[in-house]
C-alpha positions in Angstrom: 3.7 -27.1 11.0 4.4 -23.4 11.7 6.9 -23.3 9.3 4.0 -24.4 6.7 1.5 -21.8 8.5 4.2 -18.9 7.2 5.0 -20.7 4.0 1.1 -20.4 3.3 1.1 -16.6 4.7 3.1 -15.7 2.2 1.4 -17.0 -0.4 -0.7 -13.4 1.1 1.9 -11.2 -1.0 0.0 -8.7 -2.6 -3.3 -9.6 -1.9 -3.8 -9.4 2.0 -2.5 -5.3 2.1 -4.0 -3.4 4.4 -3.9 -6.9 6.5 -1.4 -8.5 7.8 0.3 -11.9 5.9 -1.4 -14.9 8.0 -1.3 -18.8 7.2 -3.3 -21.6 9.2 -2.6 -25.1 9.4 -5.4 -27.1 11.2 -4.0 -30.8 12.8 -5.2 -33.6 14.1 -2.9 -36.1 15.2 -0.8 -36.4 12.6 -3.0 -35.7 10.2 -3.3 -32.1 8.4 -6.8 -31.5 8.1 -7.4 -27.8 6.6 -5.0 -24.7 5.7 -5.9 -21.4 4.6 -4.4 -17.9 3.8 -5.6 -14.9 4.0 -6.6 -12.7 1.0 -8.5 -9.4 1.8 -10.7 -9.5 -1.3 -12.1 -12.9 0.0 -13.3 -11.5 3.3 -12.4 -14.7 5.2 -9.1 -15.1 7.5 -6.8 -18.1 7.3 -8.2 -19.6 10.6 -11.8 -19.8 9.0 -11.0 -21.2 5.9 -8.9 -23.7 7.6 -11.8 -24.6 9.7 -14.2 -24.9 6.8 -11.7 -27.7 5.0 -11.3 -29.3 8.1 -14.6 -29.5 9.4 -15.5 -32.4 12.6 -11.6 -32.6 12.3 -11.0 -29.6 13.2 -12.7 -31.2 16.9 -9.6 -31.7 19.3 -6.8 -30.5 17.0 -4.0 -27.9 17.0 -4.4 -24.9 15.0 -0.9 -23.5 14.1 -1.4 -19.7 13.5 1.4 -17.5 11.8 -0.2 -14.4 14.0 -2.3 -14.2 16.9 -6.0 -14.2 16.1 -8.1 -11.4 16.7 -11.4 -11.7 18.8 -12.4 -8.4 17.5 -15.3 -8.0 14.9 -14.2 -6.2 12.2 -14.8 -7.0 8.4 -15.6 -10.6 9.6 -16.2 -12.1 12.7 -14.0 -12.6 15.5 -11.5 -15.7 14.4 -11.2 -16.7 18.0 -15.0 -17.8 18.1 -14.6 -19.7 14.9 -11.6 -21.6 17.1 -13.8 -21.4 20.1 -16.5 -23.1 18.3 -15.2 -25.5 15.8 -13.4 -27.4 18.9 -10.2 -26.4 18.6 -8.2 -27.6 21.8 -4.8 -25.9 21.0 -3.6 -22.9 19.4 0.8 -22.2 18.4 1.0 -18.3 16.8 4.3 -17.5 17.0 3.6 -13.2 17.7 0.8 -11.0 19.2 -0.9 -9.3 16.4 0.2 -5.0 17.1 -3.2 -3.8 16.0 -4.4 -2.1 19.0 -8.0 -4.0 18.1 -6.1 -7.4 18.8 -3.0 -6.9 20.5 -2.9 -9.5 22.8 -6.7 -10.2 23.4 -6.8 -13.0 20.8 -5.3 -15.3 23.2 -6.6 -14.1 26.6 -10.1 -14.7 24.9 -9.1 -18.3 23.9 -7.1 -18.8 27.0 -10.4 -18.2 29.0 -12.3 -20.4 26.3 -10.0 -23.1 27.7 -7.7 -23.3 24.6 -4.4 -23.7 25.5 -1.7 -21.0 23.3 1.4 -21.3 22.7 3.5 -18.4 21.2 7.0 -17.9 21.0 7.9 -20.4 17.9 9.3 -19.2 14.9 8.8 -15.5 16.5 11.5 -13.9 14.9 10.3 -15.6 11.2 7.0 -14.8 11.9 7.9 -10.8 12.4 9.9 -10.7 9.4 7.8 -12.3 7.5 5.2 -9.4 8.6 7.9 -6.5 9.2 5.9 -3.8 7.1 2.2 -4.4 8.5 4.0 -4.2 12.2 5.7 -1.3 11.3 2.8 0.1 10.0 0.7 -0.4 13.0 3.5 0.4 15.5 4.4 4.1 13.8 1.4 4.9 11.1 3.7 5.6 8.3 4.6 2.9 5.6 7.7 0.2 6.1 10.4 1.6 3.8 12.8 -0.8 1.8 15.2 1.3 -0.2 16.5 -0.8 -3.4 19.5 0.1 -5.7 21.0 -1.5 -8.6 24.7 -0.7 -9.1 27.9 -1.2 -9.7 31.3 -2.4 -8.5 32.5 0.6 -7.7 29.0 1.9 -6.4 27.8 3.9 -9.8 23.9 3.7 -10.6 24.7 5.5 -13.7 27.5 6.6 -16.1 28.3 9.9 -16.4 26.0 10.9 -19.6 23.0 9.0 -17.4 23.0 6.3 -19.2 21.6 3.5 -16.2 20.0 0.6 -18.5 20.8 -2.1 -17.5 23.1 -2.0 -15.1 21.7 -5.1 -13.4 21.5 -8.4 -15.3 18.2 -10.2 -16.8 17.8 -12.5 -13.2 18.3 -9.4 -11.1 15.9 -7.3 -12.6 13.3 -10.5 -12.3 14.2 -10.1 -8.6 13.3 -6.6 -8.3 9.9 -7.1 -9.9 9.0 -9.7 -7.3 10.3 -7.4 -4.6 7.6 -4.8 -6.7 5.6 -6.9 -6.1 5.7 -7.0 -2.3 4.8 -3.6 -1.8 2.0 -1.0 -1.8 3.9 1.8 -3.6 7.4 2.4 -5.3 9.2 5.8 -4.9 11.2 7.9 -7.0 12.5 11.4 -7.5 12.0 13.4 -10.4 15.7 12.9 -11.4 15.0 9.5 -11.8 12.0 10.2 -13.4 13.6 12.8 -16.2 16.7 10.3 -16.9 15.2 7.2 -17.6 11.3 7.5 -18.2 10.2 4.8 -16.1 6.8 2.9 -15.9 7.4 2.1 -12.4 4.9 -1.1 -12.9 5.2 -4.6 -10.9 5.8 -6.9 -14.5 6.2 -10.0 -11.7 3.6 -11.4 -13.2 1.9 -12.7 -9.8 -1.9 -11.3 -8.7 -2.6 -8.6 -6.9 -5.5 -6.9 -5.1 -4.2 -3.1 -5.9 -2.1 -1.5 -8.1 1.3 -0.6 -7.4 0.8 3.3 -6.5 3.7 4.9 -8.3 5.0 7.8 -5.5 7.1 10.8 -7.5 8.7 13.3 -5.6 8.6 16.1 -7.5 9.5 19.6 -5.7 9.9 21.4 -8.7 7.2 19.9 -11.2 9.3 18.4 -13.5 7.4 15.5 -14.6 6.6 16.0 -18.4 3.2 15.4 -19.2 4.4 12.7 -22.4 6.2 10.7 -20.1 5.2 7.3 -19.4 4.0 7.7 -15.9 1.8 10.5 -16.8 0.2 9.0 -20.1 -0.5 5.6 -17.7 -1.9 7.5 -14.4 -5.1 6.8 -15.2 -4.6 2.6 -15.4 -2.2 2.6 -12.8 -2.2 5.3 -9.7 0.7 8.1 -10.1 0.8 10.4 -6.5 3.2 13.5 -6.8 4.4 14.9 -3.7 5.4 19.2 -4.5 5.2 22.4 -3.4 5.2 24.2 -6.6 2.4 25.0 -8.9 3.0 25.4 -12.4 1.0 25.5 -15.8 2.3 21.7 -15.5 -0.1 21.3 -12.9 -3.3 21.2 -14.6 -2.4 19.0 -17.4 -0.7 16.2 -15.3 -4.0 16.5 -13.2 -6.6 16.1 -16.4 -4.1 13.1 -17.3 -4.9 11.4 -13.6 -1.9 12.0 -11.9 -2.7 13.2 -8.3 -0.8 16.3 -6.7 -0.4 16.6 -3.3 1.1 19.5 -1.6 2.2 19.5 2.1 4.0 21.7 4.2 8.1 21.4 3.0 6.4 19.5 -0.1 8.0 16.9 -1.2 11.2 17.4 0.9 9.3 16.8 4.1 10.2 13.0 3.7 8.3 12.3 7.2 5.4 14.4 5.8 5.3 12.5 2.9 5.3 8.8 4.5 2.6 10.5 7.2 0.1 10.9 4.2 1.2 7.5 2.8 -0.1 5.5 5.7 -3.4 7.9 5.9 -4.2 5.7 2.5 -3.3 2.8 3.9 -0.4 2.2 2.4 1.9 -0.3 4.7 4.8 -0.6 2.6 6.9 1.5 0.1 9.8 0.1 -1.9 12.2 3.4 -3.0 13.8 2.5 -5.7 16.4 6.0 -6.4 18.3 8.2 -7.2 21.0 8.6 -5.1 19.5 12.2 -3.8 16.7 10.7 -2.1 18.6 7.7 -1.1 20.8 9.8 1.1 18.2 11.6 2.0 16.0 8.5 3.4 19.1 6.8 5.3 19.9 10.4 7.2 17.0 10.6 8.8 16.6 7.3 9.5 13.3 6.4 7.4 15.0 3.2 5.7 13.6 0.5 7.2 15.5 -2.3 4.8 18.0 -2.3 2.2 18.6 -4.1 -1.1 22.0 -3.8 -3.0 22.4 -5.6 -6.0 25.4 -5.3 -7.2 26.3 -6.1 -10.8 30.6 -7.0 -11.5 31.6 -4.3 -13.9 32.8 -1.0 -12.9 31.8 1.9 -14.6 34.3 4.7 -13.6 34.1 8.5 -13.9 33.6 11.0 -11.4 30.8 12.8 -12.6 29.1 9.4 -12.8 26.0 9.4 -10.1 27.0 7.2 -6.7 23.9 5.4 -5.2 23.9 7.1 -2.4 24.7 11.1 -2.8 24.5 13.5 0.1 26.5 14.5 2.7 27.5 11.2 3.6 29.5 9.9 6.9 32.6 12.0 8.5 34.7 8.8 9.7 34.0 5.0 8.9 32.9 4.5 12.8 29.9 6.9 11.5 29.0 5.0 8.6 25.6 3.3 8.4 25.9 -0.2 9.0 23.6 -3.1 8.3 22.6 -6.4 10.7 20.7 -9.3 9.7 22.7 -9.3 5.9 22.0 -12.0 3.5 23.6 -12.3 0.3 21.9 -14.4 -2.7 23.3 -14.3 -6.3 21.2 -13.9 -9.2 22.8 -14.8 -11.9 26.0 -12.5 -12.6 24.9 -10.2 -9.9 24.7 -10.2 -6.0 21.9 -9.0 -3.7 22.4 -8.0 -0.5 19.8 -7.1 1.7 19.8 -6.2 5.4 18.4 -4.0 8.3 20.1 -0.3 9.5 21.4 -0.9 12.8 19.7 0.9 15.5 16.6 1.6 13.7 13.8 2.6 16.1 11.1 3.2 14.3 10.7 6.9 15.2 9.7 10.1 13.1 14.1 12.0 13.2 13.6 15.7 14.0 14.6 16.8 10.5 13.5 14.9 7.1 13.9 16.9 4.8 15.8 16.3 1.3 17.5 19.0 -0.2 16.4 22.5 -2.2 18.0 21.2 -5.4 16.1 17.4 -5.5 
């Protein structure tokens, strides 16, 4: 039953952000009575409209909970009096909710209702399956999942820049559901100037807001006839600088937003600071290999997704996914725990967390001068 209370969170993707993922399974007996999801355009949490399809049966059952409810009022109600009320005698969450608002005080309020709460079950599922909106909470900046397509021998371009496709048809299907995971995706301008991307989530699954397109863009390089400026105003383009150029004006007129912060966009912490003032939880970064480097030296990479296509395209002028600096001995080099490895088609993904990861601002994020 929890394992169907997260299966229904999920079903959250891209519609519950700011919120958190939650699923509800309502059971009596044997019986399930009600489930629900949570969607933040529909107001209502998972418990409640769990509650509402179960009805009288929701008298003397077990509510399984992918998070801790909150006994807070906020946009709605509190979801513990809804429990409280409806009868519920039990309530399985696997994790506390890390909202400050409800941390915890879901279940002492039920507890002292007379509920009996378990947590603990499927915990480490359950934080997973939320790892951006507890990382959001936890550190105010957005969860960052850094994605790269490349090849055997680690290219994410030839050497004339030519990048398309590098990654087969299933692969690039992949990538669009990740898309469409997250609040924002994240590129340089080098990115930007080599491939004229639309940066858009093509996954073809709803969503409550747009995918905010995030260009870092020290230099104002972004042409204003490029795809990402002509589109600003259908889908949100945010350009992190510090210059200010006759560029400026007309990419503003065409929607694009500038934003210029102290280091501009090389102040990477900066950056993710003012992401998380717009309530944006999560941020897939998506290349080059410039800011890449940048993001896994001062340890702002929350996740990481290879996929790696079997051809090798040779050259050494040809752009590595990751540039920078890079480790001094092997010992040094960033590893990765939790790995899993899934095929798509001719191509392998591999995905998996930075060891050590604490979720805490380095003392220097900065990329470099030339980005």
């Amino acid at each position: 039953m929890m394992r169907r209370a997260l299966e229904l969170a999920a079903r959250g993707a891209g519609l519950a952000s700011p919120g958190p993922l939650v699923g509800c399974v309502i059971v009596n007996g044997r019986e399930i009575t009600g489930e629900g999801f949570y969607d933040y355009q529909k107001v209502k949490h998972a418990e409640t409209l769990a509650l509402e399809q179960a009805g009288e049966r929701a008298q003397g059952a077990t509510a399984y909970i992918s998070l801790e409810p909150h006994a807070h009022r906020g946009r709605t109600p509190p979801c513990t009096d809804a429990l409280i009320k409806a009868g519920v005698k039990r309530v399985v969450a696997p994790i506390e909710d890390p909202n400050p608002k409800v941390s915890g005080r879901g279940f002492a309020h039920l507890r002292e209702a007379g509920i009996e709460v378990s947590a603990g079950l499927l915990a480490d599922e359950a934080n997973q399956l939320n790892e951006a909106y507890i990382h959001f909470m936890r550190t105010g900046r957005p969860f960052v999942h850094l994605k790269l397509a490349v090849s055997l021998d680690g290219k994410i371009a030839t050497r004339t820049g030519d990048s398309r496709w590098i990654a087969g048809e299933e692969a690039r299907a992949r990538a669009h559901e990740l898309r469409h995971r997250y609040d924002a995706i994240m590129v340089g301008s080098g990115t930007v100037l080599a491939d004229d991307p639309l940066l858009t989530d093509r996954s073809g699954q709803p969503r409550r807001r747009p995918l905010v397109r995030v260009i870092l863009d020290d230099r104002l390089r972004l042409p204003s006839d490029y795809q990402l400026s002509q589109s600003a105003r259908e889908t949100p383009v945010v350009l992190f600088t510090s210059s200010d150029t006759e560029t400026a004006a007309e990419l503003k007129q065409l929607g694009v937003e500038m934003l210029r912060i102290d280091g501009g966009a090389r102040d990477l912490t900066a950056m993710l600071q003012e992401l998380g003032k717009r309530e944006i939880q999560s941020v897939l970064a998506e290349g080059g290999g410039v800011i890449a480097a940048a993001l896994l030296d001062t340890g702002l990479v929350n996740k990481v997704t290879f996929f790696i296509a079997p051809m090798i395209v040779g050259g050494v002028n040809a752009p590595a996914a990751v540039a920078g600096i890079g480790a001094d001995r092997i010992k040094n080099a960033i590893q990765l725990e939790d790995v899993e490895v899934v095929a798509h088609g001719r191509d392998v993904e591999i995905t998996g967390y930075p060891v050590g990861y604490a979720g805490v601002s380095p003392a220097s994020s900065t990329m470099p001068e030339n980005a």
